[in-house]
C-alpha positions as CSV (number, residue, x, y, z in Angstrom):
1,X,94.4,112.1,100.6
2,X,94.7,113.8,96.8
3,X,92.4,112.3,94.5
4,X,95.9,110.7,92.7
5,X,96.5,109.0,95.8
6,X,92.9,107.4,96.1
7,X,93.4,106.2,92.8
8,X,96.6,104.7,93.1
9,X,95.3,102.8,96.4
10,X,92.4,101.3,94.1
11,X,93.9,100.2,91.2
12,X,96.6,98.6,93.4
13,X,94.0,96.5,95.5
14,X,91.9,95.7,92.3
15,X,95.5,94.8,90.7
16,X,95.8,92.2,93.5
17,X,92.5,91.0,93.9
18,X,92.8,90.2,90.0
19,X,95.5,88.5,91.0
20,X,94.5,85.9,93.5
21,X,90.8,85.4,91.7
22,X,92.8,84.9,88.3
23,X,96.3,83.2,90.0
24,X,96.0,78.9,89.7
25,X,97.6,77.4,92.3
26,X,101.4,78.5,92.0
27,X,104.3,76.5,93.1
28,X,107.6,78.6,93.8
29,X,109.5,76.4,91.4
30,X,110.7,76.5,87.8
31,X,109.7,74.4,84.8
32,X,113.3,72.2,85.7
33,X,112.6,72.1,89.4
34,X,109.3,71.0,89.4
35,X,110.3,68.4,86.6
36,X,113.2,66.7,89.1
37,X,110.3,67.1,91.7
38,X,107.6,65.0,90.1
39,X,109.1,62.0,91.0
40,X,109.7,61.7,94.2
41,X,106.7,60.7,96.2
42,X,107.7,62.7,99.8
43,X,105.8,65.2,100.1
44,X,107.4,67.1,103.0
45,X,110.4,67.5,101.3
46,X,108.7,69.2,98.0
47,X,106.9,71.2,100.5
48,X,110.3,72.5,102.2
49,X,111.8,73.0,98.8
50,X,109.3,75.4,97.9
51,X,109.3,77.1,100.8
52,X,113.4,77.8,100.1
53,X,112.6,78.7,96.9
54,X,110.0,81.6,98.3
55,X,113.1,82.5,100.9
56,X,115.5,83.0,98.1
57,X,113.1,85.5,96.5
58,X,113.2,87.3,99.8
59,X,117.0,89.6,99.8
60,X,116.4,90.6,96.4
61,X,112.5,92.1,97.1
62,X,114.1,93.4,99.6
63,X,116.9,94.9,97.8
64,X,114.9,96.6,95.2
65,X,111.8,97.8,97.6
66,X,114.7,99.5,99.6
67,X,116.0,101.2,96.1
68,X,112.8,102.3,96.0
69,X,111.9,103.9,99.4
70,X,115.7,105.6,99.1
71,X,115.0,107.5,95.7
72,X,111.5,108.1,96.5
73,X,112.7,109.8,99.4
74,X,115.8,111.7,98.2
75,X,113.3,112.9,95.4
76,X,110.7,113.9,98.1
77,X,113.8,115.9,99.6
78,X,114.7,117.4,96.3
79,X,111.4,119.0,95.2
80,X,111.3,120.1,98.7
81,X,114.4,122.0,98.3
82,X,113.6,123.0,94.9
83,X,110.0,124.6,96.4
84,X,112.2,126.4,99.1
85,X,114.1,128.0,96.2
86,X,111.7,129.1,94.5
87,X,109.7,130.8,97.3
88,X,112.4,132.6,98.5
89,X,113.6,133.9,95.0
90,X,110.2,135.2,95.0
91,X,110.7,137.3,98.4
């Protein structure tokens, strides 16, 4: 591993540990949802409603983290190419 690599790994677990020490308890609702919510007394079904709410968020990480792997990739593939060209203009 490069030295960048190390780094990037650290700040990205200290980033998340931040995270949980700092987060308060988070509900998976807006400032409207949780308003209609406060009233009912049934605690299963606020329970399931966050839990669709978390399952919505799902296809668009998923959408975007697979954006990401794609271009990282066909950039990966590119300054390959690029480095091949370069060495053999050289020869």
């Amino acid at each position: 591993m490069t030295v960048s690599s190390i780094r990037l790994v650290l700040l990205s677990v200290a980033a998340a540990i931040t995270l949980l020490l700092i987060a308060s308890p988070l509900s998976a609702q807006c400032s409207m949802c949780r308003a209609a919510l406060v009233g009912s007394n049934n605690a299963f079904f606020i329970r399931n409603f966050n839990i669709g709410v978390l399952v919505l968020l799902v296809p668009p990480v998923t959408m975007f983290c697979s954006i990401f792997v794609v271009l990282k990739r066909y950039h990966r593939d590119d300054q390959q190419s690029e480095s091949a060209v370069k060495g053999k203009e050289e020869d």
